[in-house]
N, C-alpha and C positions, 0 to 999 in steps of 0.2 A: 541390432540384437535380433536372433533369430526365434520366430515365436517359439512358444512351448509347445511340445508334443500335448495335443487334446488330453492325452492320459495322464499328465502334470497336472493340466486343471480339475480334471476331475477327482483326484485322490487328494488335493486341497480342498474343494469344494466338500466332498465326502468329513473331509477331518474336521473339517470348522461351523458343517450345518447345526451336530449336537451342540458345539457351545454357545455360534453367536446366532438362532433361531432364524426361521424361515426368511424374515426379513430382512439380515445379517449378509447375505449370499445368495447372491442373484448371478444366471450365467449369463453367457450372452446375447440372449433371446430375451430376457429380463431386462437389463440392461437400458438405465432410462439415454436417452440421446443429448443430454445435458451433461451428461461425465464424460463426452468422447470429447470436448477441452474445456481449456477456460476461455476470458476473453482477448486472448492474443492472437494474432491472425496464424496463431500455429495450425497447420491442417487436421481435422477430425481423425481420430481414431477412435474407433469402439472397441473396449477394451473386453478382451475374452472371460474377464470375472472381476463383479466389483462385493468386495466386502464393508459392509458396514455394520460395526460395534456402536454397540449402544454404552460401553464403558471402559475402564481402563482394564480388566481383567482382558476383556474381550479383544483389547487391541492388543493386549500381550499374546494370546491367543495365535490372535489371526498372523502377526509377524512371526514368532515361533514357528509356526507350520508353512510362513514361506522362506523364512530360514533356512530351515532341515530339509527345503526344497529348492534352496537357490533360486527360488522364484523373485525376479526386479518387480519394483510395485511403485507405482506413483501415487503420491498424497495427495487429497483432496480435501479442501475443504468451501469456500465458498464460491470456485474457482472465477472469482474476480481476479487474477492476476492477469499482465498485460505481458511477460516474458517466455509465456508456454511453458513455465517448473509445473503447472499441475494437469498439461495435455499428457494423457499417454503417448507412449513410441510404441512402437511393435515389441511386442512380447512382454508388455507389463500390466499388470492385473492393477486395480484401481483400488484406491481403500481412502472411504470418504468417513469424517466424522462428523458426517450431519446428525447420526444419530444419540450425540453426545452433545447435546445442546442445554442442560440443565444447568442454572444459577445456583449452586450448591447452598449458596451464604452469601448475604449481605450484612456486615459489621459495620453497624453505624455508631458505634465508638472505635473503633480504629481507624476506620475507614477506607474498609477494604473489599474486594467481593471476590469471591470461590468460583469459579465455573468450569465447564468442561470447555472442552478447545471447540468441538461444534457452534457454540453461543453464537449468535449472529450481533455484530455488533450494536447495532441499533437495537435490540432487546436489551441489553443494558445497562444500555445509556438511558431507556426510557425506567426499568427498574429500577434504578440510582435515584432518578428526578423523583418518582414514586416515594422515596426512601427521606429526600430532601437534599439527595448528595448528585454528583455530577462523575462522570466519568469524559473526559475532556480527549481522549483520541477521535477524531472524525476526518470523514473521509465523502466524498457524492455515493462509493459503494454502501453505504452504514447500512442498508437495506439487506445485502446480500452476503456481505465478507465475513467472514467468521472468527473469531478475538485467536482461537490457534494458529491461522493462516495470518494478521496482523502480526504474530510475535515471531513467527518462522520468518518471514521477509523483513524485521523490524520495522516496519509503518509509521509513517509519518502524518502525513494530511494538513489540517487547517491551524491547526491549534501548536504547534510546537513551538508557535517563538514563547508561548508562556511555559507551557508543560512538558515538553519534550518528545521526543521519538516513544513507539512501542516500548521499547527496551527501558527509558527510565519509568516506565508505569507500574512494571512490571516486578512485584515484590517476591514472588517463591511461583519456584516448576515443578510439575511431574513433567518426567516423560519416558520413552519406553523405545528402548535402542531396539537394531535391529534382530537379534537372537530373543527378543522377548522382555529381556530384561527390564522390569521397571526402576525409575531411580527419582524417587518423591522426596522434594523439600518443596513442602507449601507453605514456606516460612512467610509469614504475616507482621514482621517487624521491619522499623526503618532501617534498623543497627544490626549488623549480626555477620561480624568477621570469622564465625568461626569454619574454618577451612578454607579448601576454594569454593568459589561462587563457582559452581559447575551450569548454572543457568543462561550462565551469558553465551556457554556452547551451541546451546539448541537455540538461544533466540538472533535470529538474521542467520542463520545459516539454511534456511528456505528448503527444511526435513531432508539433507540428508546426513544428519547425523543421528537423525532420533526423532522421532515424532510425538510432539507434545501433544499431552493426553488433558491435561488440568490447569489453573496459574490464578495466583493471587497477583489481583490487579490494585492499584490506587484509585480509590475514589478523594473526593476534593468535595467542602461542603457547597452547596449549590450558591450561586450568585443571585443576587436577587432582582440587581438590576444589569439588564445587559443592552450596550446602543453598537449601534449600526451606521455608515456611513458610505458613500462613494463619492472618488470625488477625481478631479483630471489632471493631467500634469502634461507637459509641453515636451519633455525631456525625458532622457534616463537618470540624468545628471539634478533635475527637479525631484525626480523618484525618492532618490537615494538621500537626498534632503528631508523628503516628507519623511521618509522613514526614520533617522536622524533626530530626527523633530520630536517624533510620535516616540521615540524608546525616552528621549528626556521626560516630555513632559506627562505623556500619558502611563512611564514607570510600567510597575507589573500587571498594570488594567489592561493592557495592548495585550491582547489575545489572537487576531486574525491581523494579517498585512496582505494580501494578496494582490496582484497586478495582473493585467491583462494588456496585452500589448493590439495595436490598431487592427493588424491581422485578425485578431482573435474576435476582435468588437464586431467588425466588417461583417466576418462570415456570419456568426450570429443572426445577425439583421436579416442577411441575404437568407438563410438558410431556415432560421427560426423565429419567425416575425411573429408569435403570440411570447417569448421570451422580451420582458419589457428591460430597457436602456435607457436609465434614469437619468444617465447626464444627455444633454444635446450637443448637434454637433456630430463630429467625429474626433476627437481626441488621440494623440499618440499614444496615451496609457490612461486606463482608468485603474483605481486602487481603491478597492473592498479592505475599511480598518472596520473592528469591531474592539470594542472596551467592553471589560464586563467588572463589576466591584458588587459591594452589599448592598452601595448605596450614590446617586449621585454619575452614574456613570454616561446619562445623556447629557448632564450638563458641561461633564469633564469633555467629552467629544465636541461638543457646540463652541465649546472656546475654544478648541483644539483650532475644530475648523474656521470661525472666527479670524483668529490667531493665522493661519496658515496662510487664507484668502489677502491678508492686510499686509501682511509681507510676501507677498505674492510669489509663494512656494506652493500654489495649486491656481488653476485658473479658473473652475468650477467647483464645485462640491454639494451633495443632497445628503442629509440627515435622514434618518427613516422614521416615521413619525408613528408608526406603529409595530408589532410584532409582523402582522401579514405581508408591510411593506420591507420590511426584512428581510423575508423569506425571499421579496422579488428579487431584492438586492442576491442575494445568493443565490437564487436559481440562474441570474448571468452567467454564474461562475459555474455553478454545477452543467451548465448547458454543454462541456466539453462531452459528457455521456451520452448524449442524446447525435452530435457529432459525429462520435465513434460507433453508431449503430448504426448513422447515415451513411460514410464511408464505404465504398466496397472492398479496398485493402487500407484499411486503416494501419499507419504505426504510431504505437506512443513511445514517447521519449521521457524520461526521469532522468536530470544529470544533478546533480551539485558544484556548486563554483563558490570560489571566495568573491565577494561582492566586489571587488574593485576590478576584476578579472571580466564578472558576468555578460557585460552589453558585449566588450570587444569579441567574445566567444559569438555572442549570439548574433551581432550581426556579420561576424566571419562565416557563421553558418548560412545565415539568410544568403548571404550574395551568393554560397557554391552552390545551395539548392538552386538558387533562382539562376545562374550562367547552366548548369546542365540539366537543370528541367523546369524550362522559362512558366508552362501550364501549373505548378506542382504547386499544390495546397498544403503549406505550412505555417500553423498556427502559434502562438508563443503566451506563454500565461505563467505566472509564479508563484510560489512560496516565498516572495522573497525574505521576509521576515529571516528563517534559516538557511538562505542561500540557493531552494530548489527551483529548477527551470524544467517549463515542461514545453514536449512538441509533441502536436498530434498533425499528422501528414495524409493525405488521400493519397497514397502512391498510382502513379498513372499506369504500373501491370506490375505483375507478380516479380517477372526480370527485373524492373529499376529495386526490387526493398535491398539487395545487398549492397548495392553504392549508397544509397541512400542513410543505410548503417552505415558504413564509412566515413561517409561527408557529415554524420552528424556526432559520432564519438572518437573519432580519430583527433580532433582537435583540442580533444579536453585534457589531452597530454601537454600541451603547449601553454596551457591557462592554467595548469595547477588542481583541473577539475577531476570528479568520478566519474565512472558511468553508469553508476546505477545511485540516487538519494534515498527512496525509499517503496522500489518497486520489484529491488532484487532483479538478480543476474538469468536466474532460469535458463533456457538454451537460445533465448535469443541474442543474448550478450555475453555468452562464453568464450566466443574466441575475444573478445575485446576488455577482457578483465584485466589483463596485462598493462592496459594502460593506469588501471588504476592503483594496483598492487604489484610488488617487486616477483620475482622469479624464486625468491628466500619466502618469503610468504606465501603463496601458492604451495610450495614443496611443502610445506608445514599445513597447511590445509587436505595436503593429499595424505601425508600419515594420520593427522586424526580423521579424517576419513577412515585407512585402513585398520586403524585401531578399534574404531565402535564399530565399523560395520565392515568386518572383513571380507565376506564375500558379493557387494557391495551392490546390496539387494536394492536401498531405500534411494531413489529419483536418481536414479544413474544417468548420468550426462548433465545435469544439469550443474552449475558454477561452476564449473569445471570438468575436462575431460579427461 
């Protein structure tokens, strides 16, 4: 796309100072260096004008006037995404909803909360607990990502074998297509067939059908006990048992399952030796459960593992004997962030597989990484609870990331798999959508496309071209 004539941005600039105020509309020289991308190794651009609304008027505002001006705009909001949907391209002006960060409402008889799409997730989740209530999407971003940007890409993270993706969290939208138009249902009921649910449009479809401005979320009342564990497995074939295991006996208390594969332990160690690694050894997987209930929920885990150890479907296991030793237990896992900051070309991978399908994928992958790039640092860690597989890779130059996408989504054709669980498609995985979706879906993708935002201002290029 060819930038704008300087005189496009200034006559937008000009139209949108009086409504969204000095701090709304910053030019290029303004322009903080943290909005020229997110975290994908997509390359920087500094975007010739970023607007930031502080409300939903404001965002109808600022997209009306780049409407009536053909101007392309990419969305921002915590720009934790790993796909490049929220790096600028050339010639797109930024529009970030940090400044729409307010908890409108917390309804602790329904239990629900109001916020704008700026909210950063971990603010609340912390005003929930505050409240007595919990809000159960989490993620290692919680710090940074922002609940609009979770429900644009549907988000997934730690918790979904109990509670589910973004999108079942998620009780009533605004949001504000690209001519301006706003279109509010902040429906706060569980029930409510009346019409179409036009929410499911804007959520996972990663802004560009519409840019979600507001959304009533579910909260859940807070647990009061919650236990922790890790514990080892010899096998994938042991995995897929504990797991088995854990959905019988520990029922709807199983809240986390996560796995990490010996790759992933390894580097760890090597790389970040104050990250402490509760089990000994080296193990070919360790697996992070966590159970949470009202009451009773360290004892449920202690027989679990008990139980698991005696039938010898784990060959180690440690309980966390406190809140702080929990957290260490989890910062193993969260250690993938810290990883991907080490990296000098970092890729992350987000696939989904059906569980009887996932090792044969994964170690079909491992071997073509490892025959065409025997040095090549690839890591392997899961969700597996709901099926997700992640790979974070050090690619060895810039040249090998396109084979590299290849050898690592090309295969998930043959397994029944996606390519994207819950990190969205953005432009790093556009041409490889095909694998996951027909050529009939897609073409039905591009007319609602054309239909809300005809002259297809809102993240052009990305899921599609």
């Amino acid at each position: 796309m060819a930038p704008p004539p300087p005189s496009q941005i200034q006559s937008i600039a000009a139209a949108l100072r009086p409504l969204l105020g000095p701090q709304g509309v910053l030019t290029s020289g303004e322009v903080p260096e943290r909005n020229s991308k997110d975290w994908s190794s997509a390359a920087a651009v500094r975007p010739p004008l970023l607007l930031r609304p502080a409300d939903t008027l404001q965002l109808s505002a600022a997209l009306r006037v780049c409407h009536e001006h053909g101007q392309a705009v990419v969305v921002q909001g915590g720009l934790t995404g790993l796909c490049g949907g929220a790096t600028p391209q050339a010639g797109e002006v930024a529009l970030s909803t940090e400044r729409m960060n307010r908890i409108e409402a917390l309804d602790t008889i329904g239990n629900t909360a109001t916020v704008q799409a700026g909210v950063i997730l971990e603010n609340l989740q912390r005003a929930a607990s505050e409240a007595g209530l919990s809000f159960p999407l989490d993620f290692g971003s919680r710090g940074s990502c922002t609940l609009g940007g979770n429900l644009a890409c549907n988000a997934g993270g730690n918790s979904v074998i109990r509670y589910g993706v973004a999108r079942e969290l998620c009780l009533g939208l605004e949001a504000v297509l690209a001519d301006g138009t706003v279109l509010t249902h902040l429906n706060r009921m569980t029930k409510n067939t009346s019409g179409f649910d036009l929410k499911q449009l804007f959520i996972g479809s990663e802004g560009t059908l519409g840019v979600i401005s507001r959304a009533v979320l579910k909260l859940y009342p807070a647990q009061r006990d919650k236990a922790t564990a890790v514990v080892a497995a010899d096998s994938f074939a042991e995995v897929l048992a504990v797991l088995q295991n854990a959905r019988t006996t520990l029922g709807a208390g199983l809240c986390a399952f996560e796995v990490m594969w010996a790759d992933y332990l390894d580097e760890v160690r090597n790389r970040l030796p104050a990250v402490r690694q509760p089990l000994g050894g080296s193990p070919a997987f360790a697996i992070l459960l966590e159970v949470e209930s009202h009451q009773g929920a360290e004892q449920a885990l202690a027989d679990f593992l008990e139980q698991a150890i005696a039938n010898n479907l784990v060959s180690d296991g440690v309980l966390a004997q406190s809140q702080s030793q929990a957290e260490e237990f989890w910062a193993l896992r969260d250690a993938v962030a810290q990883l991907l900051q080490i990296y000098q070309r970092s890729m992350a991978f987000d696939v989904s597989l059906p569980l009887t399908t996932l090792q044969a994928y994964s170690d079909e992958v491992a071997q073509s990484l490892q025959a065409e790039f025997p040095a090549l640092t690839a890591l392997r860690f899961a969700h597996l609870g709901d099926g997700t597989l992640h790979y974070i890779i050090d690619a060895p130059d810039t040249a090998s990331k396109a084979r590299i996408l290849e050898l690592v989504l090309a295969p998930l054709a043959r397994h029944d798999g996606a390519v994207s669980a819950e990190h969205g498609i953005g432009i790093a995985k556009r041409d490889y959508l095909h694998l996951s979706r027909s050529a009939a879906d897609i073409e039905q993708m591009r007319r609602l496309k054309a239909l809300l935002d005809p002259r297809a201002i809102l993240n052009p290029g990305r899921v599609f071209s």
